[in-house]
C-alpha positions as CSV (number, residue, x, y, z in Angstrom):
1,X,84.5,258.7,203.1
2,X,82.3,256.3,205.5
3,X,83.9,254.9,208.6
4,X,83.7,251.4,206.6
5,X,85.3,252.8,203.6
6,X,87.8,254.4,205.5
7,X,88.3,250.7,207.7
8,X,88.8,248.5,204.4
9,X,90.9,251.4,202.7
10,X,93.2,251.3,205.9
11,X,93.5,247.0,205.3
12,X,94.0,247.6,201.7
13,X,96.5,250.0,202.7
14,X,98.2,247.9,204.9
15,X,98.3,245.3,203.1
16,X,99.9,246.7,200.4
17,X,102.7,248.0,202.3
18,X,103.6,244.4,203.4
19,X,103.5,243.6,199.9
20,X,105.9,246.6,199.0
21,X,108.5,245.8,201.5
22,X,108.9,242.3,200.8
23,X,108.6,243.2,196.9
24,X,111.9,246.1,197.9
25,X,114.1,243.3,198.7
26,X,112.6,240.4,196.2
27,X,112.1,242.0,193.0
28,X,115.1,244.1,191.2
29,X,113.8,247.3,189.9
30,X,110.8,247.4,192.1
31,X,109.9,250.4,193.6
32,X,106.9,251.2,195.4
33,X,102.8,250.3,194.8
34,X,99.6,252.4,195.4
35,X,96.1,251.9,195.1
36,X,92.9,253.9,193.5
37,X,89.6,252.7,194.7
38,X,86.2,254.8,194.2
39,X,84.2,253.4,196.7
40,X,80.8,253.6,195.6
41,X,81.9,251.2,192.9
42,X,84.2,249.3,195.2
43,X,84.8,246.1,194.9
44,X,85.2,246.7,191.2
45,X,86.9,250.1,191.0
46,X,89.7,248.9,193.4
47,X,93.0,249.6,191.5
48,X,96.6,248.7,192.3
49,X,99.4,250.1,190.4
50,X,103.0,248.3,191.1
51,X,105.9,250.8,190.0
52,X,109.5,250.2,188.7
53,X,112.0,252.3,188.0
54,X,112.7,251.4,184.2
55,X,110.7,249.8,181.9
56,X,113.9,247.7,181.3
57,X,113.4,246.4,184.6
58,X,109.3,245.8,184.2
59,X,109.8,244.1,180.8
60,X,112.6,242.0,182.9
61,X,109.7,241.2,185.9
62,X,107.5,239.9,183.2
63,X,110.1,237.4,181.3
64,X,111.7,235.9,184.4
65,X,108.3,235.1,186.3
66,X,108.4,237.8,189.0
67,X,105.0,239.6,187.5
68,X,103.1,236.4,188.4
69,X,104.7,235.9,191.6
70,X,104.1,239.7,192.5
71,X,100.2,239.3,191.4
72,X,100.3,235.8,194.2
73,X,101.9,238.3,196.7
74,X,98.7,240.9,196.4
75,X,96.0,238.2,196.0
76,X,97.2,236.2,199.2
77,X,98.1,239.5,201.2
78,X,94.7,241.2,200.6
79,X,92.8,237.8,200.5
80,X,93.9,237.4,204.6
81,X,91.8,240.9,205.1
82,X,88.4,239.6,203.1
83,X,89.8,241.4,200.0
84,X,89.7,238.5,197.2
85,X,89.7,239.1,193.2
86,X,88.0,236.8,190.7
87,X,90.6,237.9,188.1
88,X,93.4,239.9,189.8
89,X,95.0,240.7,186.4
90,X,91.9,243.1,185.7
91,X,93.0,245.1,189.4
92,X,96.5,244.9,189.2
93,X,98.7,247.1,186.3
94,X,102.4,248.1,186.3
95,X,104.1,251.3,185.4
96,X,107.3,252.8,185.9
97,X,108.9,255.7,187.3
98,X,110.8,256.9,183.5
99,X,107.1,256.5,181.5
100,X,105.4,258.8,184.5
101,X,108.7,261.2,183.7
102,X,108.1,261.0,179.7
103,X,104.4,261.7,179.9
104,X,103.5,263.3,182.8
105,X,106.7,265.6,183.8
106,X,106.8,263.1,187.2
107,X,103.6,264.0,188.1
108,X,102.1,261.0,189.7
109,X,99.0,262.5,190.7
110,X,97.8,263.1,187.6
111,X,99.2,260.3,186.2
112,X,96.8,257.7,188.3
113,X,94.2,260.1,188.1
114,X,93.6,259.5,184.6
115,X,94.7,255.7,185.3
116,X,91.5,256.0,188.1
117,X,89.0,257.6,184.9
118,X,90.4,255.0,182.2
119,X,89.9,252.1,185.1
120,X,86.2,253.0,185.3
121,X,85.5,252.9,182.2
122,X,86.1,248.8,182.4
């Protein structure tokens, strides 16, 4: 990774922790986020994956308005670091802790792996 890759991975990163503790305490069922980001593709291949626990409780985000307010969250955070998005919808995708159990025996690695090939084929 280049020393500028490594610099904008460490905002992105931050960022998105600022994001995941305020998203703990204001969205019920919300339970962490992570990113994928292939950087000779970057800005395009940047990835950011929000996880619940059920998807009871991501079907519940989306009805009751806290899906948008979540995707406002990232935008704004990452947007004070230089990182904007012309559709954040097409960077931002949700998932939950039971569907990684069902498909991929908890195996999260794998799991966003195949989310990082299917993301670069968009």
């Amino acid at each position: 990774m280049r020393k500028n890759d490594k610099k904008r991975d460490n905002q992105i990163r931050l960022g998105l922790t600022a994001v995941c503790e305020h998203a703990l305490n204001a969205y019920p069922g919300f339970a962490w986020i992570t990113h994928i980001v292939d950087y000779d593709l970057y800005p395009k291949s940047l990835q950011i994956v929000c996880i619940y626990d059920t998807e009871t409780q991501l079907r519940q985000c989306s009805q009751n308005g806290d899906k948008a307010a979540l995707l406002d969250l990232i935008k704004r955070t990452l947007a004070k670091d230089g990182i904007e998005f012309k559709n954040i919808n097409q960077h931002v995708s949700f998932d939950t802790e039971t569907a990684c159990e069902q498909q991929h025996k908890g195996n999260w690695a794998l799991r966003l792996n195949e989310r990082k090939y299917i993301a670069s084929l968009h």
